[in-house]
Steps between C-alpha positions, in 0.01 A plus 500: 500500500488795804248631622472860478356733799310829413477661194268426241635165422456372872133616493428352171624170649301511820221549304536221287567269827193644642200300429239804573619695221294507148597337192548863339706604763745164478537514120624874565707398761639203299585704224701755764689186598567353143651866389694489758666175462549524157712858536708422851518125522 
């Protein structure tokens, strides 16, 4: 799959690679990135 730069998408995903980031903030972030897939992939 690509990786997107910028946008909300690319931020959701860095913050799911990062391991700093709370669990509330990667289960937002994951649900940005499943959304996403399901309406453009």
């Amino acid at each position: 799959m690509a990786v997107h730069h910028g946008g909300k998408v690319g931020a959701a995903g860095r913050r799911l690679a990062s391991k700093s980031s709370s669990k509330s903030t990667k289960s937002k972030a994951a649900k940005i990135l499943v959304n996403h897939k399901n309406t453009k992939h």
